[in-house]
C-alpha positions in Angstrom: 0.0 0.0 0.0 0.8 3.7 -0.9 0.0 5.6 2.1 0.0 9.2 0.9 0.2 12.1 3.8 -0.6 16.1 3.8 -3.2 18.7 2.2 -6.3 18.1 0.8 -7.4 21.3 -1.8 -10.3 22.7 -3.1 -9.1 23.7 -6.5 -11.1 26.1 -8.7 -10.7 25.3 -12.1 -11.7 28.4 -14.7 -14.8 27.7 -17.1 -16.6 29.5 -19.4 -20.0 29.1 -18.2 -22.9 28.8 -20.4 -23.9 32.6 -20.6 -20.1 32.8 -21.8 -18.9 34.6 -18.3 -16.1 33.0 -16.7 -16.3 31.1 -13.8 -15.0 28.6 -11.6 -15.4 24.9 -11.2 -14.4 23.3 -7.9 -12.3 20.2 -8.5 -11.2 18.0 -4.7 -7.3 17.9 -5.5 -4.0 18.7 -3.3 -1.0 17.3 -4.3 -0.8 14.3 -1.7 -4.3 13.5 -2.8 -4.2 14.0 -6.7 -0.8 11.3 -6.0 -3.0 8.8 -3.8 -5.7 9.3 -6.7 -3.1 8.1 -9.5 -1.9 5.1 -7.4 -5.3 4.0 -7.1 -6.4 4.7 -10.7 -3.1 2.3 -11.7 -4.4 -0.7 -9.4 -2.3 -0.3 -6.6 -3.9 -0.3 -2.7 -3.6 3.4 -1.8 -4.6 4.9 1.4 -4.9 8.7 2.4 -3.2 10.1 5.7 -4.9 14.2 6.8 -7.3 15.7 8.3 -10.5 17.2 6.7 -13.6 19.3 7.3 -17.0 18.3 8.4 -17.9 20.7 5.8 -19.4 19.9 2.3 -15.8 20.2 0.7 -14.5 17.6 2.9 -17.3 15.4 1.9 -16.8 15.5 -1.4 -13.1 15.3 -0.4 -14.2 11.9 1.2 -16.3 11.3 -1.9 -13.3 11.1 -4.3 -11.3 9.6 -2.2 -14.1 6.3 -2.0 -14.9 6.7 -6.5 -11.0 6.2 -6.6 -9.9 3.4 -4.6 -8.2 5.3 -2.7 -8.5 3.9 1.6 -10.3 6.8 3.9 -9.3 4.6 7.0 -6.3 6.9 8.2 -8.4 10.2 8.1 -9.7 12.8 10.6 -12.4 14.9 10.4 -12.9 18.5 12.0 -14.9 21.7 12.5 -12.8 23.9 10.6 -12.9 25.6 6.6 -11.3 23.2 4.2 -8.1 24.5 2.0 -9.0 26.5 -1.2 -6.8 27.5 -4.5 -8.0 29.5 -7.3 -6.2 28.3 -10.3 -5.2 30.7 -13.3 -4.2 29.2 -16.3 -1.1 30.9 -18.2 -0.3 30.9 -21.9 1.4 27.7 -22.4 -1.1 25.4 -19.5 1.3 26.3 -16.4 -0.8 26.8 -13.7 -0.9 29.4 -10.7 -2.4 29.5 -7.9 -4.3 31.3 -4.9 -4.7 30.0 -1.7 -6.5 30.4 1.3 -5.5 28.2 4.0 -5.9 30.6 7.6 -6.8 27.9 9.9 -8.1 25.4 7.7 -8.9 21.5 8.5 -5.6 20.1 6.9 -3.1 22.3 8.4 -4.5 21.1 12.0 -3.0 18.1 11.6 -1.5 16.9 15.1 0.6 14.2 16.6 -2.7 12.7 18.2 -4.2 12.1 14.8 -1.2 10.0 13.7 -1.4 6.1 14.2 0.5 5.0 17.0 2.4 2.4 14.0 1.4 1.4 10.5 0.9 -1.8 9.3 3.4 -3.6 7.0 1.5 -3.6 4.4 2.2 0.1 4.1 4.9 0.0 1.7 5.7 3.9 1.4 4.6 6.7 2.4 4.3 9.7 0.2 4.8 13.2 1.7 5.4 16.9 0.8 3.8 20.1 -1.1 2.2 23.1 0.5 1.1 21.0 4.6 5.1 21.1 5.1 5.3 25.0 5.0 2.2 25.2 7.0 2.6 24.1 11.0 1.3 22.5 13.0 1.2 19.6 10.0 4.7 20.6 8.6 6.1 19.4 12.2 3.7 16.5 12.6 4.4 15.7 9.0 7.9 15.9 10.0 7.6 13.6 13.3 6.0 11.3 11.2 9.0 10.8 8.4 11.4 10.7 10.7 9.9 8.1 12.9 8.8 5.9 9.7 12.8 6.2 8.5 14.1 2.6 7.4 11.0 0.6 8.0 9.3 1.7 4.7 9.8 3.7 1.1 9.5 7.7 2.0 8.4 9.4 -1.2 9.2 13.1 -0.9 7.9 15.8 -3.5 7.8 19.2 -1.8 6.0 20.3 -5.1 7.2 24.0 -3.2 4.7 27.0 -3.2 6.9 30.5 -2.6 3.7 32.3 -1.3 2.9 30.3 1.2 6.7 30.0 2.8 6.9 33.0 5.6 10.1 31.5 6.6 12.4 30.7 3.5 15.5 29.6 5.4 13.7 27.8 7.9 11.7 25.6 5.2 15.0 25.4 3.1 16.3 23.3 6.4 13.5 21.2 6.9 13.5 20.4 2.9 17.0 19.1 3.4 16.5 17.6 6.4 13.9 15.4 4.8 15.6 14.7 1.8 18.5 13.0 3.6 15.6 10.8 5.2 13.9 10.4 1.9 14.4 7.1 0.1 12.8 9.1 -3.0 13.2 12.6 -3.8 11.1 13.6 -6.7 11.6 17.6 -7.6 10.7 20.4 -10.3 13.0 22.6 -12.0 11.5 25.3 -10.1 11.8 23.9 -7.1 15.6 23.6 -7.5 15.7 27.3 -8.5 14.2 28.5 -6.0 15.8 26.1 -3.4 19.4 26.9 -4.8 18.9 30.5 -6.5 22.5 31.2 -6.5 23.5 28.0 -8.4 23.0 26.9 -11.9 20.6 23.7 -12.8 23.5 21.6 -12.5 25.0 22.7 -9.4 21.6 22.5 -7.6 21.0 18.6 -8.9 24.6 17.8 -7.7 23.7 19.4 -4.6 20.6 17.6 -4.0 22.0 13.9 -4.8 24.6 14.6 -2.2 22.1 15.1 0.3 21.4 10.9 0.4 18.2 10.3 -1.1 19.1 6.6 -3.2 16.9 8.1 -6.1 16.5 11.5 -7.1 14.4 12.3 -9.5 13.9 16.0 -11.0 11.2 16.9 -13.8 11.5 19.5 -16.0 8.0 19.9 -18.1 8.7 19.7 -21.6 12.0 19.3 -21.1 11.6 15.8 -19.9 13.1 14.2 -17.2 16.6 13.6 -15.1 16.9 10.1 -12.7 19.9 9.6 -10.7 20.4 6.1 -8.9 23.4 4.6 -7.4 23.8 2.9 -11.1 24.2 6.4 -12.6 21.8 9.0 -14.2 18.9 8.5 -16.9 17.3 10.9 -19.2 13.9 10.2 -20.3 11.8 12.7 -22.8 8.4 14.2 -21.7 5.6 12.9 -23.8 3.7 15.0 -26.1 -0.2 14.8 -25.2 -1.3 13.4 -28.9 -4.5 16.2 -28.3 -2.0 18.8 -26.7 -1.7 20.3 -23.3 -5.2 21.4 -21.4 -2.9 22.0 -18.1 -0.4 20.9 -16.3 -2.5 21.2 -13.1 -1.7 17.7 -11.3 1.0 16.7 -13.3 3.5 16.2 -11.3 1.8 14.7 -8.7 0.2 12.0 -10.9 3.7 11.8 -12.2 5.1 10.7 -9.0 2.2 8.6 -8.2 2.8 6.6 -11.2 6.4 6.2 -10.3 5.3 4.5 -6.9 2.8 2.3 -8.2 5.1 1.6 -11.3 8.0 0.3 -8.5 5.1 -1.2 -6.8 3.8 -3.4 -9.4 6.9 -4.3 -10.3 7.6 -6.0 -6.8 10.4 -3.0 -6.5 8.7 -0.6 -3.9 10.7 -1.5 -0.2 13.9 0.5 0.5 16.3 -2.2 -0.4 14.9 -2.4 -3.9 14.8 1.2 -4.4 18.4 1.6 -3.0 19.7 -1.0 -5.3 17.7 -0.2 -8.4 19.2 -0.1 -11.8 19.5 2.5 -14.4 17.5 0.3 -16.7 15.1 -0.2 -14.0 15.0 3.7 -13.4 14.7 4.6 -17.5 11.3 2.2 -17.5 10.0 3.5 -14.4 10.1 7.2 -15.7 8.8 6.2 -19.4 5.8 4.8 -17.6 5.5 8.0 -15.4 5.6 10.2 -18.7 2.9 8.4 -20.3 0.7 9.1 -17.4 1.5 12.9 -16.8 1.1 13.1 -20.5 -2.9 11.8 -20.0 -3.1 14.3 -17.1 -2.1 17.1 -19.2 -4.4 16.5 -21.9 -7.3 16.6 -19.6 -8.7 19.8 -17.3 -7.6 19.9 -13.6 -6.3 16.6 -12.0 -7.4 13.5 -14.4 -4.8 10.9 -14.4 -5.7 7.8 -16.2 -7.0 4.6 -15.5 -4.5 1.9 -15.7 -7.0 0.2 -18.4 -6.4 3.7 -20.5 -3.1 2.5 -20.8 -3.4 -0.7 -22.3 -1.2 -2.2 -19.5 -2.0 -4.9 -16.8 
């Protein structure tokens, strides 16, 4: 099982409404929960870790959690607003975003809502985005990584959001502090500039493999992307969406989902097999991921594909 742990968003999705006004179309996503979405959607057990509103957000938080396989057992529920993001869609599909998350459900996650220990059949946790700039859940977050270290997979993405960091220093040590824990590190071009301003592209990857993580993984849109294991470094092409990009909201997430459940299905996901994983083995788990963020992109907000869309088993 993929247990993924953090925020739960409300995303607002522009549309043209049928008067031809624009509006908005609420969409449940989140990075940790558009990844648990994509592991579940490529038939692999997935769970979700947080802390939600009693609201009707959270419901239908719940909602798509239960329509994609995805386990509500580990969850919390709250009397507090639920996380929102208006998304605005730039010229070539990047999205950005707005967010309003003053004390909202997710970010109340505390020690007490943790498990006291998971089960085995957790495999890896996933962790990261916008709940590890936000406390109290960026230190419970934290607690929990730390104390999960060598007994399972820890997928980190910190997927990082500038506007939301008050303290850039103080997240810049926690980032590294998890990436050394981190049996995967999965990053964006952008994160590494902002991380590592001062260095070049290649500086800041150097930079990041030396912090430990056994696989590193940086994705770089278009550009495709760079995998460095203890067997060496792989380059894989993005794939071209064959009806062009809608957006690239969710992307990356369903990217590193598919990653996971790729590693998973192929019997490769504990930290052993991640640590001794080959540059072959690498190359075919990134083509897979590709294919996947290339179905995301094609679609509006966070779609990943059904495994069955893929045509594999």
């Amino acid at each position: 099982m993929v247990l993924s742990c953090g925020e739960t968003v409300m995303d607002f999705i522009p549309v043209e409404t049928v008067i031809g006004a624009k509006g908005y179309l609420p969409a449940p996503g989140g990075s940790p929960l558009n990844t648990a979405i994509t592991v579940g959607r490529l038939g692999v057990e997935a769970a979700f870790l947080g802390k939600l509103s009693t609201d009707f957000f959270g419901d239908e938080f719940v909602a798509r959690m239960e329509e994609n396989q995805v386990s509500t057992r580990y969850l919390t529920r709250v009397e507090a607003p639920s996380t929102l993001a208006f998304v605005k869609r730039g010229p070539s599909g990047d999205a950005q975003y707005a967010f309003f998350t003053a004390a909202t459900a997710d970010r109340l996650l505390a020690p007490t809502d943790l498990p006291s220990e998971l089960p085995s059949e957790v495999s890896c946790l996933h962790f990261g985005s916008i709940a590890l700039a936000l406390p109290p859940a960026s230190e419970t977050i934290t607690e929990l990584v730390l104390r999960e270290y060598g007994r399972r997979v820890l997928s980190f993405d910190p997927n990082i959001r500038p506007a939301l960091i008050d303290d850039p220093a103080e997240y810049r040590a926690r980032f590294e502090r998890l990436a050394t824990s981190s049996t995967i590190l999965k990053l964006s071009d952008a994160d590494l500039a902002w991380l590592y301003p001062e260095e070049s592209y290649e500086q800041a990857v150097r930079r990041t493999v030396a912090l430990g993580a056994p696989v590193v993984i940086v994705t770089r849109g278009a550009d495709g992307v760079t995998g460095v294991c203890s067997d060496g470094t792989v380059e894989v092409a993005a794939v071209e969406p064959a009806t062009g990009v809608v957006d690239t909201v969710g992307a990356g997430d369903s990217f590193q989902g598919a990653v996971l459940a790729g590693l998973q299905r192929a019997g490769k996901l504990s930290p052993s097999a991640v640590a001794g994983i080959s540059r072959d083995e690498l190359e075919l788990t990134l083509s897979f991921a590709a294919r996947v963020a290339s179905v995301t992109c094609s679609r509006a907000g966070a779609e990943p594909p059904w495994i069955d869309e893929l045509g594999d088993r």
